[in-house]
C-alpha positions as CSV (number, residue, x, y, z in Angstrom):
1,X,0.0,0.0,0.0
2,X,2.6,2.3,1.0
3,X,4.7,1.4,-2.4
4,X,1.3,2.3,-4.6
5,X,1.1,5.8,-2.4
6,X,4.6,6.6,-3.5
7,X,4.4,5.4,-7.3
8,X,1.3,8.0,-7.2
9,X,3.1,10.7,-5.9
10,X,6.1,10.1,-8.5
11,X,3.5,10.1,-11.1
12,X,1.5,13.9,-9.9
13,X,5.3,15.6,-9.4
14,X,6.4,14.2,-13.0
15,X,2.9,15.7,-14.2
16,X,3.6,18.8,-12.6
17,X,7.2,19.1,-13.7
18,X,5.9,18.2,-17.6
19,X,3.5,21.0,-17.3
20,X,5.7,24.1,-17.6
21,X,5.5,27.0,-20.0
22,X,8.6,26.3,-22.9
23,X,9.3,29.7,-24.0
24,X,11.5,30.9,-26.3
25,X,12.9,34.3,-27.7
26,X,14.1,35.7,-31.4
27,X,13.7,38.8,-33.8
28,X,13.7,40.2,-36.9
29,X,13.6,43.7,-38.4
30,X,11.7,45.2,-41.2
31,X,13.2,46.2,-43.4
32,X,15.7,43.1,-43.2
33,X,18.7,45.3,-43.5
34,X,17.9,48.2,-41.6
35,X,19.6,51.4,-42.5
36,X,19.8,54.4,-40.8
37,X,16.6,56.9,-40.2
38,X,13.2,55.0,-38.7
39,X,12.9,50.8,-38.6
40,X,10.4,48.7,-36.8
41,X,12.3,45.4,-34.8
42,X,9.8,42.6,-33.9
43,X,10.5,40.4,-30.6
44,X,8.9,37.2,-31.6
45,X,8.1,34.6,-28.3
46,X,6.7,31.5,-28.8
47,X,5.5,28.8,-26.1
48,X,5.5,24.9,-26.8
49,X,4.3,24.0,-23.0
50,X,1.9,24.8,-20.5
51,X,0.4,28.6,-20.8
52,X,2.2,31.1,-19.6
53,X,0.4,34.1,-18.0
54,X,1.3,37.7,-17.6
55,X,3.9,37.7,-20.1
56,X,6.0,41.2,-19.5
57,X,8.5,42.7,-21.9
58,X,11.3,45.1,-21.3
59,X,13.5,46.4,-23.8
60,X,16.1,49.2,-23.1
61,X,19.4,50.6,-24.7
62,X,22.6,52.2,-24.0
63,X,23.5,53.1,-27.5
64,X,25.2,56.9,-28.9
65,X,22.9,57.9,-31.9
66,X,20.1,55.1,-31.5
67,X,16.9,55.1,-29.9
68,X,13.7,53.4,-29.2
69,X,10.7,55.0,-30.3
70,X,7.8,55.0,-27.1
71,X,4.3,55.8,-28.6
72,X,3.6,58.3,-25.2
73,X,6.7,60.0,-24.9
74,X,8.7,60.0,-28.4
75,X,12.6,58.7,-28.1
76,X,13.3,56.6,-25.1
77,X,15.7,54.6,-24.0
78,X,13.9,51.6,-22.8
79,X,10.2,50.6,-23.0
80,X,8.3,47.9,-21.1
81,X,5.5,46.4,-22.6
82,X,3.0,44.3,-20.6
83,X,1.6,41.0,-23.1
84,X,-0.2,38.9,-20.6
85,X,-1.0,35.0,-21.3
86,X,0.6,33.2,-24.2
87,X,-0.7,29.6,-24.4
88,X,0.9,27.3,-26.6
89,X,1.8,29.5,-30.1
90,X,3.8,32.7,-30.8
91,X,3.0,36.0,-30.3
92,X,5.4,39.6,-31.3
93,X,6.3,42.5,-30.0
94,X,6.7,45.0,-32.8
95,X,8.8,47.8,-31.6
96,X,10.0,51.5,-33.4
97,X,13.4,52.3,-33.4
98,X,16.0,55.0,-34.8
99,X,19.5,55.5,-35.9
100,X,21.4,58.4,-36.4
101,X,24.1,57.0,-38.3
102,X,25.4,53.2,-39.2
103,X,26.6,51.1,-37.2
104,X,26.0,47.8,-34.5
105,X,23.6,48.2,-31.9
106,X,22.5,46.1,-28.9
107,X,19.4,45.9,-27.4
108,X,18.5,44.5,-23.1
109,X,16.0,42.0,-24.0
110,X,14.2,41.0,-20.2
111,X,10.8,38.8,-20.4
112,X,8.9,37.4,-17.3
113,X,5.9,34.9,-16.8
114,X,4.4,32.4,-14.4
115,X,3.0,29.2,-15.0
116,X,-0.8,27.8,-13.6
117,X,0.8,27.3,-10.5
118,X,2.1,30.7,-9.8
119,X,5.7,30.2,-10.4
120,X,7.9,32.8,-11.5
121,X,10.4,32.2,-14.7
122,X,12.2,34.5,-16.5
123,X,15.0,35.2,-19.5
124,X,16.6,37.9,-20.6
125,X,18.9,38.5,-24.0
126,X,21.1,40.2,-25.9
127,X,19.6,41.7,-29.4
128,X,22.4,43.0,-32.1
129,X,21.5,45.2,-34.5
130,X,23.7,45.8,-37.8
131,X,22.6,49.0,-39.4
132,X,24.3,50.6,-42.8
133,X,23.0,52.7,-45.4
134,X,23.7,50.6,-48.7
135,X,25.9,51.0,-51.5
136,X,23.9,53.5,-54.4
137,X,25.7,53.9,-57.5
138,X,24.9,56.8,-60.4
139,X,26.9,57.7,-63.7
140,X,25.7,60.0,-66.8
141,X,28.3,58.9,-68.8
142,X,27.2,57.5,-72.4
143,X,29.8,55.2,-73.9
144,X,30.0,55.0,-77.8
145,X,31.7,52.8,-79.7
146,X,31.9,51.4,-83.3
147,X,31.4,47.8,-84.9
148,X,34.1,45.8,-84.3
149,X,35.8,48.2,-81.7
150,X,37.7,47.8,-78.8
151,X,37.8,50.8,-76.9
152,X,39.2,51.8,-73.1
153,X,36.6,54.0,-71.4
154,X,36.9,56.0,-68.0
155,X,33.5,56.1,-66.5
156,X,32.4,58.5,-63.6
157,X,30.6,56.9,-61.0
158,X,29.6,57.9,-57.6
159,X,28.6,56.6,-54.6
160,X,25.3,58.2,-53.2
161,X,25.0,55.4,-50.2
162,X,26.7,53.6,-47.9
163,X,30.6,53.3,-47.7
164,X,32.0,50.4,-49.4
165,X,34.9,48.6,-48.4
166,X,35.7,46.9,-51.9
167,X,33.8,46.5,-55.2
168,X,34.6,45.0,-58.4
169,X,32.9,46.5,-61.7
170,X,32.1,45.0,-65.2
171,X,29.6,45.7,-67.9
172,X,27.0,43.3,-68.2
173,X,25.5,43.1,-71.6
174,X,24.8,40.0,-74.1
175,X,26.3,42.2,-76.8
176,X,29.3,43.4,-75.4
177,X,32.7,42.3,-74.0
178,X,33.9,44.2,-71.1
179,X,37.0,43.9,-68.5
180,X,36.5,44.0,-64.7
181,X,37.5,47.1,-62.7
182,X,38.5,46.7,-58.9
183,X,37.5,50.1,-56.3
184,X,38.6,49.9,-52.9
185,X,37.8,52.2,-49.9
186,X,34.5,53.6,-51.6
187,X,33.0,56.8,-49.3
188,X,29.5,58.2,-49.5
189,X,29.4,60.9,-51.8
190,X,32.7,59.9,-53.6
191,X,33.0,59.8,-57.7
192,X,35.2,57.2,-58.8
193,X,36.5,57.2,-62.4
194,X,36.6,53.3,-63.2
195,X,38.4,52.3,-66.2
196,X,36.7,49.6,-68.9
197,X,37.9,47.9,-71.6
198,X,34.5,47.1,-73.9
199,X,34.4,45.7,-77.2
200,X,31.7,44.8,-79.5
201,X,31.4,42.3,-82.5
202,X,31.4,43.2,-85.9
203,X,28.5,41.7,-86.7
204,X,26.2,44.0,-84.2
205,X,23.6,46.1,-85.2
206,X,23.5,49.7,-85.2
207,X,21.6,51.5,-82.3
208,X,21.4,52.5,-78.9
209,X,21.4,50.1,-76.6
210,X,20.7,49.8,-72.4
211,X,23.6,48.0,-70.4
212,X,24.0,47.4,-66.9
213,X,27.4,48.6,-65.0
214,X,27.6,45.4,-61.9
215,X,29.3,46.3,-58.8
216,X,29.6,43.4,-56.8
217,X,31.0,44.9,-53.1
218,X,31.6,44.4,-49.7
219,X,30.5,46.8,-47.0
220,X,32.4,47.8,-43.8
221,X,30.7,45.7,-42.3
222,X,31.4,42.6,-44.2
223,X,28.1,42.5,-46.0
224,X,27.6,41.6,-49.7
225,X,25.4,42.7,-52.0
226,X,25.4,44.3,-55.9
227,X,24.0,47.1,-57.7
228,X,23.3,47.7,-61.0
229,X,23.8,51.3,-62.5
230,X,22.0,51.4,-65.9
231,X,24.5,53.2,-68.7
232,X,23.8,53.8,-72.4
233,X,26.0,52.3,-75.0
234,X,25.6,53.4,-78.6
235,X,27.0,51.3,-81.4
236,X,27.3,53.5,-84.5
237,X,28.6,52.5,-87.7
238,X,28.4,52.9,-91.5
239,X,25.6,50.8,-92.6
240,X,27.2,47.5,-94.8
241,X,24.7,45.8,-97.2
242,X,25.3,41.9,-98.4
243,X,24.5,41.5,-102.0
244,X,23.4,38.0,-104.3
245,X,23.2,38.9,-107.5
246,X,22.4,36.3,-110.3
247,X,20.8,36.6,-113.7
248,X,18.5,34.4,-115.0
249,X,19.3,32.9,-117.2
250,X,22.3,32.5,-115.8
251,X,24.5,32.6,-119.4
252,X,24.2,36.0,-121.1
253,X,24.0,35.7,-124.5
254,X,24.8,39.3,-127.1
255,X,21.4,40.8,-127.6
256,X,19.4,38.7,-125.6
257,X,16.7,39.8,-122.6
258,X,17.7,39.0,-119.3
259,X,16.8,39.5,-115.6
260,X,19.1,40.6,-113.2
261,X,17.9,39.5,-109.8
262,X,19.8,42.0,-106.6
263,X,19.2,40.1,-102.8
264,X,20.2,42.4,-100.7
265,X,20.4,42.3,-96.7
266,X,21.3,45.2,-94.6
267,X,23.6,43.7,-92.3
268,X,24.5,46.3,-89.3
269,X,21.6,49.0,-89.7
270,X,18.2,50.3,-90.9
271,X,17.7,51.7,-94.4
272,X,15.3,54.1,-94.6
273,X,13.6,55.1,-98.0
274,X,16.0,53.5,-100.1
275,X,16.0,53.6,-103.6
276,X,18.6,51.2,-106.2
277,X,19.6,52.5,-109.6
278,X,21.7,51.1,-111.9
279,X,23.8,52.7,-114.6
280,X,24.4,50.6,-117.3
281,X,27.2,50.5,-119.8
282,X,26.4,51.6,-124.0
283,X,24.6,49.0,-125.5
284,X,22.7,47.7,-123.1
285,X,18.6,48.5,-122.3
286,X,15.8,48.3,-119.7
287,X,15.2,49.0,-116.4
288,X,17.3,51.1,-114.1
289,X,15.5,52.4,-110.9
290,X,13.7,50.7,-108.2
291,X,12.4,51.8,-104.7
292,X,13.4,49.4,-102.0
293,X,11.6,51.1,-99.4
294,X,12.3,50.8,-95.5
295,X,14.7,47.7,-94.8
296,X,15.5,46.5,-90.7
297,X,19.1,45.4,-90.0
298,X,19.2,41.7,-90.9
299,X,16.5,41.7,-93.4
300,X,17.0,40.3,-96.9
301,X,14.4,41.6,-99.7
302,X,14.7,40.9,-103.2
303,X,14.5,43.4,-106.5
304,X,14.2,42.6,-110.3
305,X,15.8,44.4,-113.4
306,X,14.4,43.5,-116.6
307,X,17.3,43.8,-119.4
308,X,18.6,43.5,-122.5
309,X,22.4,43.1,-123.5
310,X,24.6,44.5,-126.1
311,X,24.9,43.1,-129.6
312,X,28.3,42.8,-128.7
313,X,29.9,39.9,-126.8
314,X,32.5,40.6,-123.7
315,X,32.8,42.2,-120.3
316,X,30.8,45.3,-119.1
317,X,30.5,46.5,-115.7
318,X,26.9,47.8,-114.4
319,X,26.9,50.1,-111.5
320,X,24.2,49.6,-108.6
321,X,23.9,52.4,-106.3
322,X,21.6,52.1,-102.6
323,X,20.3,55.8,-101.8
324,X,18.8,56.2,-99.0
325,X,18.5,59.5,-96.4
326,X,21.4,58.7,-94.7
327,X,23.1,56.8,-96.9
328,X,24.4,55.9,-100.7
329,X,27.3,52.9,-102.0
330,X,28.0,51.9,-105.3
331,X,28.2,48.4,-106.3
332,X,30.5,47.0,-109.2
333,X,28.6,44.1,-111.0
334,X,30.7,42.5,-113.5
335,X,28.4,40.6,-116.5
336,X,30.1,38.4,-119.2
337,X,28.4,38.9,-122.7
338,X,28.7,35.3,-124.5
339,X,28.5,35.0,-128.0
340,X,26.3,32.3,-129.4
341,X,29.0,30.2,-131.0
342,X,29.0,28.9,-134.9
343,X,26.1,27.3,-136.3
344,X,26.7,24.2,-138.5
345,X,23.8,22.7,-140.0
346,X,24.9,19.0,-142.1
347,X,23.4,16.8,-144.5
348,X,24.4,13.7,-142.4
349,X,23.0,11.0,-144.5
350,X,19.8,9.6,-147.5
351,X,18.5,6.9,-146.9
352,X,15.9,5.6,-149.1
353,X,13.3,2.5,-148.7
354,X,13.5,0.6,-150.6
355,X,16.9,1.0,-151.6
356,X,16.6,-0.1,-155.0
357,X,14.4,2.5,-156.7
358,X,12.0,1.3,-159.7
359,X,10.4,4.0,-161.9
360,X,6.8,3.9,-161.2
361,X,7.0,2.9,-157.7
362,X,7.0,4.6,-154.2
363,X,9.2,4.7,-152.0
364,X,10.9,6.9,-148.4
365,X,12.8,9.3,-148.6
366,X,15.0,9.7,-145.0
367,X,17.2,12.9,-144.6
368,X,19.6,13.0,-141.3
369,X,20.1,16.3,-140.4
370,X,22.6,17.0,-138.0
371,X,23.4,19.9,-136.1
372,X,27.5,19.6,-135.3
373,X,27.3,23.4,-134.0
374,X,28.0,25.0,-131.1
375,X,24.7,26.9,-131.3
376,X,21.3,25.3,-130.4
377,X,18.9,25.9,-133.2
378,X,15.4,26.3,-133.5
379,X,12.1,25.8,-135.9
380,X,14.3,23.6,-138.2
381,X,12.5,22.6,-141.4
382,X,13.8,21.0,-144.5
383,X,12.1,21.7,-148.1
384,X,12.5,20.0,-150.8
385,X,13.3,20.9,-154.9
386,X,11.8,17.9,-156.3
387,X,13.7,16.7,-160.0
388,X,12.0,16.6,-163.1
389,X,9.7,13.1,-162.7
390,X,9.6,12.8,-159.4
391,X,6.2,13.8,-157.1
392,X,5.3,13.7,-152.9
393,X,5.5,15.3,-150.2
394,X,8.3,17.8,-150.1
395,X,8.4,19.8,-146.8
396,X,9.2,18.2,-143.3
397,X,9.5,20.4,-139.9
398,X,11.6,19.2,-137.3
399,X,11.7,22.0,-134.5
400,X,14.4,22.3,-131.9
401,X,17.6,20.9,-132.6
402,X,20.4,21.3,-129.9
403,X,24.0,21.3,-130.6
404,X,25.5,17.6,-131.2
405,X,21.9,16.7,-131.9
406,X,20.6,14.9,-134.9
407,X,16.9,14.2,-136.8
408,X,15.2,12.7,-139.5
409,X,13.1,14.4,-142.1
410,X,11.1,11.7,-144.1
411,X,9.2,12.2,-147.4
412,X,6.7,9.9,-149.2
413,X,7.5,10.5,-152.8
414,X,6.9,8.6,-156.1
415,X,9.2,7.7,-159.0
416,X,8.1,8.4,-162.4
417,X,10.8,8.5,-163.8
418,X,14.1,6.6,-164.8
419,X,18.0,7.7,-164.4
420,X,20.0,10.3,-162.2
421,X,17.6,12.9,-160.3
422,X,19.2,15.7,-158.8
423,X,17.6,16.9,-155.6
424,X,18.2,20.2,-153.5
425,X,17.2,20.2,-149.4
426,X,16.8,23.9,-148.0
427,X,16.8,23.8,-144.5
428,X,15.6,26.6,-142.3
429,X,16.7,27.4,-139.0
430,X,16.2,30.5,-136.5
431,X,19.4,31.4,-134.1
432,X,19.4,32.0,-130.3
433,X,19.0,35.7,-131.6
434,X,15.5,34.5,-133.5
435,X,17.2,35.3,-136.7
436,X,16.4,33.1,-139.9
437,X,19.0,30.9,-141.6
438,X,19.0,29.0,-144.8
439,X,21.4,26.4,-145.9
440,X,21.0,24.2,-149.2
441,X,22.2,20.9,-149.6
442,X,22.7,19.0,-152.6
443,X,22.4,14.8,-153.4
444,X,21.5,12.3,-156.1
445,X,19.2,9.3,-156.1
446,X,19.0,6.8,-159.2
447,X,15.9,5.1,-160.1
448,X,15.9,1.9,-162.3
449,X,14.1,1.2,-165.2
450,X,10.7,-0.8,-165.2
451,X,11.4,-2.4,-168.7
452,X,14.9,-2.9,-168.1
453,X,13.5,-4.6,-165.1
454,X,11.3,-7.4,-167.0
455,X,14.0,-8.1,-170.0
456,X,16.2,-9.1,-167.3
457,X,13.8,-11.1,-165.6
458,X,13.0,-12.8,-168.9
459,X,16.6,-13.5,-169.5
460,X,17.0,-15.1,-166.1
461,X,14.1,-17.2,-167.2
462,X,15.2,-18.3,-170.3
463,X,18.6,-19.0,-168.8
464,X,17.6,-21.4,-165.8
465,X,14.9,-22.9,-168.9
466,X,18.3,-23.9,-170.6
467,X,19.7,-25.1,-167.5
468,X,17.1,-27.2,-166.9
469,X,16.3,-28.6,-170.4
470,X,20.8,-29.6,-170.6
471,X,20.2,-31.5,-167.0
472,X,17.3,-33.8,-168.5
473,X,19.0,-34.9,-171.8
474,X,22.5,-35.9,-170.2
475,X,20.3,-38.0,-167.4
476,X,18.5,-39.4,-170.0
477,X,22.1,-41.2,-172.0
C-alpha cells in the first residue's frame, strides 16, 4: 500500500514538472537590413508548454545615436511592454526604433511569466542590431563605340549610399565584352572614375542600346550585395549591305533579254527610303531604278531588273547604287556577254526505202540532219526541190535541234521517172537571236528502169529454162 502511495506521488510531481511553460525568444527587423533613419524590430516569443500568463516585456538601450521610439513619450531609452497570457503558439512584439548614423547596436531583452501554478520564470537577451545605409551607385556617362571596336573607357561613377569597403565592376551586356575594374575604400558621396575595356562584334547592329554597369562589393561591415547602374551604349557604324546577284538565265547571250535578280540584306543597320539605280554601260537596255523602301538590320528583300544586252559579246561593268537618307554605296557588278557560237547545220545521211528505186514505184525518202554546231537551233525545217519526174510530199519540220543533236526528215515521194535525179534540201533554221538561216544541200538518187527490169527477168528465165532442159537430156544417155 505504501509502495502504490509513493508510485502515485512520483507520477502527480512528473505531471507537474511536464507541465511548464517552454518559452523561447528571437527577432527580426523590417526592413531586413535596416539602414539608418526610422525601422520597426519585432521580438517574436513563442511557447511549446503549459500557458504562460502575464507575459511582460522590457526592452532598453545604452547606444550613442540610437533610440527606441515609445508611442507616449517619443525617443526613449527603454520601454516595457505588458503581453499577458501566451498559451501554446507565438505572439510579437513590434517595436520602433531610430538610428542616427550606421553602425552595430544592442538591445536588453528581459521577459517574465508564471506558469498555472504561480511560479515565477524569467530570461533575458542580448539583441544586435547591424545598421548601414547601402551602397547607391549613379553615372551620366554615355559610352560610344563602333562595330568591331575595342575601346578603353573612364567612366564617372559615384557613390550616393553607404561606404564600401571593396567592389569590383564590369559591364554586363549580351552584346558586349567588357573587362573588370576593382575600387577599394568607396565613401558616400565619392566619384570614382573606373576604367573599362569594352568591345563589341562586328556583326552588331546599329543602335542604342541599355547596359548594366555590376558592382559586386563588400561593405564595412562585411556585408555583400550588388548594384546595378543602368548606362547607355551606342553602337554606330556605316551601314554595310550583303549582295546576291544572279541573272536568269544564268548565261548572257549578245542581244538577248535578261533579268538581273539584286538580294540584298542590310547587315549592321536600318535603311530608310531607299532607292537602287543602276547605270548601265552603251549598248545595253531596260530598267534602271527601283524603290526598295524601309529595310530593318538583318532583313534580306529581293529586287528585279528587266534587261537586254549589247549586240556585242564581252565584259561590261553595271553600276548599282543604294540611296537612302542617310546613306548611298555603289556596287561594281561585273556581267560576261557570251557570244552564241558557230552554227553548222549538215546533210548527215539519204537513206531511201527501198533502196533499189523502180520507176513507177513509191518509196521513203530519209534525210539526217545534223546539227555539229556549237549553237542550239530552232524551228528547223527542210524543203525539198523535187527533180524533173519525181512527185510527194516535199516539206518536213523538225523544230528544236540542240547542238551535237541529230533528226530525220522523211518524205513519201513517187518515181516516175528513170536515171540520175538531182535533188536540192533547204533547211531553215532560227538562231538563239531569233534570226532566220537558210542552208542548201545537194544529193542524187537513181531510179531503175521498169522495162529494163522485165528483160532481165525474162533472160533469167530463159537462162535457168536452158539449165534445166541440158540436166534432162545428159540424165536421160
Amino acid at each position: 500500500m505504501r509502495l502504490l502511495l509513493v508510485s502515485l506521488l512520483m507520477l502527480t510531481l512528473i505531471a507537474v514538472t511536464s507541465a511548464q511553460p517552454v518559452v523561447t525568444l528571437n527577432y527580426h527587423t523590417n526592413p531586413s537590413q535596416p539602414s539608418p533613419g526610422y525601422f520597426v524590430i519585432s521580438i517574436d516569443i513563442t511557447n511549446s508548454g503549459d500557458v504562460a500568463k502575464g507575459l511582460e516585456l522590457s526592452v532598453y538601450e545604452e547606444e550613442d545615436g540610437f533610440y527606441l521610439i515609445d508611442p507616449r513619450y517619443g525617443k526613449s531609452s527603454s520601454i516595457h511592454l505588458r503581453i499577458g497570457n501566451l498559451a501554446t503558439g507565438s505572439t510579437s512584439a513590434q517595436l520602433k526604433a531610430f538610428a542616427e548614423k550606421s553602425g552595430v547596436y544592442s538591445l536588453h531583452v528581459t521577459l517574465s511569466y508564471v506558469n498555472e501554478a504561480g511560479e515565477s520564470f524569467g530570461m533575458s537577451s542580448v539583441l544586435t542590431l547591424l545598421v548601414h545605409e547601402s551602397p547607391f551607385l549613379f553615372t551620366g556617362e554615355k559610352i560610344t563605340l563602333a562595330l568591331g571596336e575595342t575601346v578603353e573607357k573612364s567612366i564617372e561613377i559615384r557613390n550616393m549610399g553607404g561606404k564600401i569597403e571593396t567592389a569590383t565592376i564590369t559591364l554586363d551586356s549580351s552584346i558586349f565584352d567588357c573587362t573588370t575594374y576593382l575600387v577599394e575604400s568607396w565613401e558616400n558621396g565619392e566619384a570614382k572614375n573606373v576604367i573599362l575595356q569594352i568591345s563589341v562584334d562586328e556583326n552588331a547592329v546599329k543602335g542604342t542600346y541599355t547596359a548594366d554597369l555590376v558592382a559586386k562589393y563588400k561593405t564595412e561591415f562585411g556585408d555583400q550585395g550588388e548594384a546595378r547602374v543602368p548606362v547607355m551604349v551606342e553602337v554606330v557604324a556605316e551601314p554595310q549591305l550583303d549582295l546576291v546577284v544572279k541573272t536568269i538565265p544564268d548565261k548572257i547571250y549578245a542581244n538577248s533579254d535578261f533579268t538581273m535578280n539584286v538580294a540584298v540584306t542590310a547587315k549592321n543597320s536600318d535603311l530608310k527610303d531607299a532607292v537602287v539605280q543602276l547605270q548601265l554601260p552603251d549598248g545595253f537596255e531596260g530598267e534602271n531604278r527601283e524603290i526598295l523602301g524601309d529595310l530593318e538590320a538583318g532583313e534580306t528583300a529581293s529586287i528585279n531588273f528587266s534587261l537586254k544586252s549589247s549586240k556585242e559579246c564581252g565584259s561590261y561593268e553595271l553600276i548599282l547604287s543604294f540611296i537612302s537618307s542617310s546613306f548611298s554605296r555603289d556596287y561594281s557588278i561585273p556581267v560576261y556577254v557570251s557570244d552564241y557560237g558557230t552554227i553548222s547545220i549538215d546533210l548527215a545521211g539519204v537513206y531511201t526505202s527501198p533502196q533499189r528505186i523502180v520507176d513507177g514505184n513509191a518509196f521513203k525518202l530519209s534525210l539526217q540532219i545534223e546539227n555539229s554546231g556549237e549553237q542550239d537551233v530552232k524551228g528547223v525545217a527542210v524543203k525539198l526541190k523535187l527533180p524533173e519526174g519525181l512527185e510527194g510530199r516535199d516539206s518536213y519540220f523538225i523544230g528544236s535541234l540542240e547542238s551535237g543533236d541529230s533528226a530525220t526528215a522523211t518524205f513519201e515521194l513517187k518515181a516516175n521517172k528513170a536515171g540520175n535525179h538531182e535533188f536540192a534540201a533547204e533547211i531553215s533554221y532560227l538562231d538563239m537571236r531569233f534570226e532566220k538561216h537558210t542552208v542548201e544541200k545537194e544529193f542524187t538518187i537513181y531510179v531503175f528502169s521498169g522495162e529494163f527490169e522485165w528483160a532481165a527477168f525474162a533472160v533469167i528465165v530463159l537462162v535457168i529454162l536452158g539449165v534445166a532442159i541440158w540436166l534432162y537430156r545428159r540424165s536421160k544417155r
